[in-house]
N, C-alpha and C positions, 0 to 999 in steps of 0.2 A: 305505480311503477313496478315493472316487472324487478323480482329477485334475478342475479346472477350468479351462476355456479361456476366453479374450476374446477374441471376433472383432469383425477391422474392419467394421464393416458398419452402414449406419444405421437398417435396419431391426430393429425392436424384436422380436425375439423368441427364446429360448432352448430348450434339448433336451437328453435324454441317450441314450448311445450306449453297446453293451458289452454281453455276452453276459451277466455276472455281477456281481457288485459288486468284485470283484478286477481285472476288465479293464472298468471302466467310468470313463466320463467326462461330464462336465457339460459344456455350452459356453453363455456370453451374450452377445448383440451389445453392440458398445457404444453401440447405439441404444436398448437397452432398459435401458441402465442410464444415458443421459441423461434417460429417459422417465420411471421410476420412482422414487420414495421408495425410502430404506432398507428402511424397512418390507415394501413391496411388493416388492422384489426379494428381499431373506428369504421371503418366500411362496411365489414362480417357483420359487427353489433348494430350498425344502422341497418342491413338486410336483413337481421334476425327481429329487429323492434316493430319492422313492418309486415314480420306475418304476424307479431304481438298485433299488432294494428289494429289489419284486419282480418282476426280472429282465423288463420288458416286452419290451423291446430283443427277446428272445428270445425270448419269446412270437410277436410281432408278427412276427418272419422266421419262427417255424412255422408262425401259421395263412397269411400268406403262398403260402408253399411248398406246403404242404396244397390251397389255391387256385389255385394255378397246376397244379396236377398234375392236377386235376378237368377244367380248362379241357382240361387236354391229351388227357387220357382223353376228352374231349366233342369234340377234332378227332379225333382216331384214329376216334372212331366215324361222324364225317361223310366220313371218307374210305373205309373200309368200305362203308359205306352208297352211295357213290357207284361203288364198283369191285367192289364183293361181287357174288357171283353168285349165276342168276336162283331157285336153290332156296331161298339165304335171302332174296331177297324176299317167296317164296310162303310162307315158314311164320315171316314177322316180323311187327312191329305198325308199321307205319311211322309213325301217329300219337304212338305212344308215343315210338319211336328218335328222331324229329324234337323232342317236348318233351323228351326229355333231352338233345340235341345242345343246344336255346336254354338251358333253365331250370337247368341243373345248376351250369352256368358263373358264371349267375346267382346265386343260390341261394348258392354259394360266396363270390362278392364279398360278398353283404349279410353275412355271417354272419364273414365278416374281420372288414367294418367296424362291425359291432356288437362282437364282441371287441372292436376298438380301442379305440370308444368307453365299453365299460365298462373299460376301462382308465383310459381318462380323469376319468372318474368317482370311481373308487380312489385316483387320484394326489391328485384333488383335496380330498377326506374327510382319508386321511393326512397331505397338505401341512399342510392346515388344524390340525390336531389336533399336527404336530410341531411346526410355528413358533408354534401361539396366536393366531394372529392371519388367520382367515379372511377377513374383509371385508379385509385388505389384501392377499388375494390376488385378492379378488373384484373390487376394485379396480383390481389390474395387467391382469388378464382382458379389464376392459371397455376400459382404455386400448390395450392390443394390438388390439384387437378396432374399435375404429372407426379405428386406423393403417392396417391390412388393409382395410378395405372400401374403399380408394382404389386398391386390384386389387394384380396379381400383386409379386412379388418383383422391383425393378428390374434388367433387364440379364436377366430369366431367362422362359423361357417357359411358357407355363402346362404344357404335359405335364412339363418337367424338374420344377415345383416338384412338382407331384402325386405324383410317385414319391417325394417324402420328405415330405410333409404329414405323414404319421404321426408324425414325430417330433420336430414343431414342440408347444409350450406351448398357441398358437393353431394353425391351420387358415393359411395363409399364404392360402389360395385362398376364404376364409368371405366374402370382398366379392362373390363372383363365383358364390355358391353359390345356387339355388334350391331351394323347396322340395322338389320332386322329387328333385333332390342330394342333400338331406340322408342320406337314404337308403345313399347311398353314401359316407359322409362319415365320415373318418377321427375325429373331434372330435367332440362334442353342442355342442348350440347353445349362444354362450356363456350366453344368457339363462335357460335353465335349468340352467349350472353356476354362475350366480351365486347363484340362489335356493336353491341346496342350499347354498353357502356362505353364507348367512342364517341359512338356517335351521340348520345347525353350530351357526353364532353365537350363536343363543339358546338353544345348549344347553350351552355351556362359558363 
């Protein structure tokens, strides 16, 4: 059984953390348990239990890792390409080595954060399905969610938060997200995690 923690903190939002369900942990501010119903905080901990589940934690630092290694593969070869000699420029494709140095790197981020966000997806179907009680998670969702659109985490700058969005309930940074963002956005929007939590609804 995963540990649970309280943090001082008056921003409303919760996470869990842990490679496995043996070494994992829940945590909730106690902003977000001034903010929310019973109900709805039963929702949060049933969508945090099921990235405990199935181990997202874990997930999320491989495709990570997998991403950052492509990037790295994508500098080694622009340094190559800068220092390499002049026989492999004559028998290379420089247009090609040039869209792998931009697009690979690329290519790798969306493909994290689409993982992520079907994560989020999953959490949020299980949440639903182990508490009973969808609309009160879809509920807590939207309350997090126009908290956060008054911008970043106080006291914290937007790169620091970015490096842990992934492991926020919300997007701590979804106030500050444009369309184009989304793209690369740890989270789906909450308005279509609410609609899938409807639609749950009308099925249980």
């Amino acid at each position: 059984m995963p540990k649970v923690y309280i943090i001082e903190s008056e921003v409303p939002n919760a996470f869990a953390t842990g490679r496995d369900p043996e070494h994992a942990a829940v945590a909730v501010t106690t902003g977000i348990m001034k903010l929310l119903t019973d109900d709805e905080i039963e929702g949060v901990l049933a969508h945090e239990l099921s990235h405990v589940k199935h181990r997202d934690t874990l997930i999320s630092t491989i495709a990570a890792s997998m991403a950052g290694f492509i990037a790295m593969v994508a500098n080694m070869l622009q340094w190559a390409a800068i220092f390499g000699g002049r026989d492999d420029e004559e028998n290379s494709n420089p247009l090609a080595l040039i869209g792998t140095i931009i697009l690979a790197p690329l290519a790798a981020s969306l493909i994290q954060m689409a993982i992520s966000r079907s994560r989020e997806y999953l959490a949020d179907e299980e949440g639903a399905m182990m508490s009973r009680k969808p609309l009160s998670l879809a509920s807590a969702l939207a309350k997090i969610e126009h908290y956060a659109k008054f911008g970043v985490l106080p006291g914290q700058s937007e790169s620091r938060v970015s490096s842990t969005a992934h492991m926020f309930i919300i997007n701590p940074l979804s106030g500050i997200s444009s369309t184009m963002t989304q793209l690369f956005s740890t989270h789906p929007s909450t308005e279509s995690r609410i609609q899938r939590l409807r639609d749950i609804a009308s099925r249980i």
